[in-house]
N, C-alpha and C positions, 0 to 999 in steps of 0.2 A: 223795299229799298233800304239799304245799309247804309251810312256814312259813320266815320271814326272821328268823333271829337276828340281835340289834343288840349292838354295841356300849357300853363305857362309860366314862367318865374318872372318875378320883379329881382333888378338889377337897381340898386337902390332904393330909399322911398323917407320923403322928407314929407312930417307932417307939418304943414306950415301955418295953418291959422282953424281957429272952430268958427264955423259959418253961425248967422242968426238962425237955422233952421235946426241945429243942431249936430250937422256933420259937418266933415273938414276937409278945406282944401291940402293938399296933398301933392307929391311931382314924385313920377316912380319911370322908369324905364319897365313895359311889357316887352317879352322876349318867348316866342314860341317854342316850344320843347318838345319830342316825340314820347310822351305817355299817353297812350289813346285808349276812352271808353268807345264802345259799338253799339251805336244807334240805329234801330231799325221801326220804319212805321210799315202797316198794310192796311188797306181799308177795312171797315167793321161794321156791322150793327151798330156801335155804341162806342163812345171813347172810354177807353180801358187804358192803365199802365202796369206794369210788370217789373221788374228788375232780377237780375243774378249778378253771383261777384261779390266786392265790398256792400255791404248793409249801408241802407241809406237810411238817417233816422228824419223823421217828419212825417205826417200826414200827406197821401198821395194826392190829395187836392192844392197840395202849399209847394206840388214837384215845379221847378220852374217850365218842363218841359210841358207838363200841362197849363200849368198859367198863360205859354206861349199861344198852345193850340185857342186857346180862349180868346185871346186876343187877337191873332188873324181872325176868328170864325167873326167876329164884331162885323169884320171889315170885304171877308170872302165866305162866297155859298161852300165851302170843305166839307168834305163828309166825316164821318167819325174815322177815327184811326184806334190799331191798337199800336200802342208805343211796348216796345221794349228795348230797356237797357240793362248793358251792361257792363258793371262798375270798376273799371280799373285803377281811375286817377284816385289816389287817396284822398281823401274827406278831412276835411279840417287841415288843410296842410299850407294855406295859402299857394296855390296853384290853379284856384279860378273853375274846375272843374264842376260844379255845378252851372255854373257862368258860359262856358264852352259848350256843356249841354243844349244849353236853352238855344245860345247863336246858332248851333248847327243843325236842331231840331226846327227853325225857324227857315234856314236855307233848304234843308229837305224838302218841308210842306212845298218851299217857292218853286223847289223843281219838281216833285212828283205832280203839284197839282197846276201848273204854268202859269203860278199866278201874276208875273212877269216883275215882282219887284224887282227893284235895281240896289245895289250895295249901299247907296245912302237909304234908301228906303229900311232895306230890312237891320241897320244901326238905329234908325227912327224906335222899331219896334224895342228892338234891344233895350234902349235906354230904359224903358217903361220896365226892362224884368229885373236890372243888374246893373252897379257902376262899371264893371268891367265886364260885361255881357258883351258889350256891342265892339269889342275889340276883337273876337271872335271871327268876325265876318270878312275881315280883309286878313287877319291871322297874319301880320306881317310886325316887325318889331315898330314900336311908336314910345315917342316921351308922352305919359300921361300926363295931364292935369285937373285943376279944378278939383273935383271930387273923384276922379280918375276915369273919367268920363270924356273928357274932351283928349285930342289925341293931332301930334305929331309927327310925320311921319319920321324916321332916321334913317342914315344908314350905318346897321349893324349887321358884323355876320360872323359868327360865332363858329362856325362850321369848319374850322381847321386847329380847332382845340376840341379836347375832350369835357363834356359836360356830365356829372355826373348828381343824380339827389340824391338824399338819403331822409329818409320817412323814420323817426323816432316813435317807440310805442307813446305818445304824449299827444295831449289835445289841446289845442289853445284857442278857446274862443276872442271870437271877434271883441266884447264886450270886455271883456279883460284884457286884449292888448291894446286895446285904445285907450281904455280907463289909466292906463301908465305911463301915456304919452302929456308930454308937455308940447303943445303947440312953439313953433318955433321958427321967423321969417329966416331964410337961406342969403348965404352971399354967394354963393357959384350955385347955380342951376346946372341939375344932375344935365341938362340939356347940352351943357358945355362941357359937361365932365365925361360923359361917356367917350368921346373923343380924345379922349386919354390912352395910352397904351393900355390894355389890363395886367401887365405888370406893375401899373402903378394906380386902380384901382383900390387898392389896399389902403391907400392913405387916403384917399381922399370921395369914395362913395361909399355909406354907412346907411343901415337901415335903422330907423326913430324905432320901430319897437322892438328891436335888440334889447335893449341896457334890461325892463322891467320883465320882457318874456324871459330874459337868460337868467335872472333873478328869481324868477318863482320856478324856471324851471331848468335846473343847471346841465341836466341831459343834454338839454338843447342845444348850450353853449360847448357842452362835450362836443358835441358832434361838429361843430364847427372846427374846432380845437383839433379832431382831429384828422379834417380835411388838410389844414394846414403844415399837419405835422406830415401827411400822405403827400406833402409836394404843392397843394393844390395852389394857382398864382392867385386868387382870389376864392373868399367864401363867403356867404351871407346867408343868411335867413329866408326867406321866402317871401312877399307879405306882412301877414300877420302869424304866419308858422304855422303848424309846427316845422315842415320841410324846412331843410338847408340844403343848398346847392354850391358844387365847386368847380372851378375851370381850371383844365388841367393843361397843359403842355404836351403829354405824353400822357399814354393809361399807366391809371395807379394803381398800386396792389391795396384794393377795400375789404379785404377777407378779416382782418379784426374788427371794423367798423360793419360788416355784414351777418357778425354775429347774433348782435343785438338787436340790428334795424332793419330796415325794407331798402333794399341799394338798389338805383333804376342808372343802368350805366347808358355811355353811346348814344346821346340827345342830341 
């Protein structure tokens, strides 16, 4: 059995206070977008994972799709599966795609083997793999918060502008764009901002790890730079990056900006 896990953008993300445990609460708009990896399980001897496509780096035991199967098997008699995927959302890009992974490899087991979860149920599992794992499952736009884990429902629909990413050769770990972030309480919640026109997005929803990502890595900020010069009514960061994404009015012409980068048009 196949299923195509998709992709997602953050539409703002204010990092607002560091928690005693050591992470932070945070407020982001999730937005689903059509870049999809192809996820396929078949029963097996043995649980086995596979991959083709983008290189996934880690140890196949730390895949979250195997961590998934481990954690239903806790709870349901499943036989072994082999998992293959393969990789098309780009890695390190802030777009959740190992996160998308794990939710939709989680929904497959529930249908191939009837184990009759319900949508709160298999968010329950999520939470355990990913803060933004468990948005996967309803795959529907939500204002995150807390730790990006609790969720919102909105209504947003993007679907009569052009969305376009563009994937920089640059990597930005997790641990370096937080390290640049200053905690910082909000007086407008993105929750009321998004109900803005997106032509006036621009002034007033900003992503916290712009200033220090665009700073160590000015590529980055190029490529925003030249979403905007390309027309685009809005552009942003992704995340934590490296992707920036733009919304467009009308298609743009990205053939200078596709020179250098990975361009995922028509989302």
């Amino acid at each position: 059995m196949i299923i195509f896990p998709n992709a997602k953008i953050n539409i703002g993300l204010n990092i607002i206070e560091r928690r005693d445990d050591g992470y932070h609460n945070l407020e982001t708009i999730f937005y689903p977008i059509k870049i999809n990896d192809a996820l396929e399980i078949v029963e097996a001897d043995k649980l086995s994972f596979e991959s083709t496509g983008l290189e996934i780096p880690g140890r196949v035991e730390d895949n979250l799709c195997v961590k998934g199967y481990h954690l239903l098997k806790k709870d349901f008699d499943i036989p072994p599966v082999k998992i293959h995927l393969h990789k098309n959302i780009p890695i390190g890009a802030g777009l959740g795609g190992g996160s998308s992974d794990a939710a939709f490899f989680i929904r497959l087991l529930n249908q191939n083997f009837e184990l009759g979860l319900t949508d709160d149920q298999m968010i329950s599992y999520c939470r355990k793999l990913g803060a933004d794992c468990a948005f996967f499952i309803k795959n529907k736009p939500v204002f995150a918060f807390e730790m990006g884990d609790e969720f919102e429902p909105i209504r947003l629909d993007l679907s009569n502008y052009k969305i376009v990413l563009v994937m920089p050769p640059v990597h930005v770990s997790t641990g370096e764009a937080y390290g640049g972030v200053k905690p910082t309480p909000v007086k407008d919640s993105l929750m009321e901002l998004i109900d803005k026109p997106v032509t006036e997005w621009k002034r007033f929803i900003k992503n916290d790890f712009e200033a220090s990502v665009f700073s160590n890595h000015p590529l980055i900020r190029g490529v925003k730079a030249s979403l905007y010069e390309a027309g685009a009514l809005y552009a942003s960061m992704s995340g934590s990056g490296a992707s920036v994404f733009g919304i467009f009015d009308k298609t743009p012409d990205l053939s200078a900006i596709a020179e250098t980068n990975q361009v995922f048009t028509d989302l």
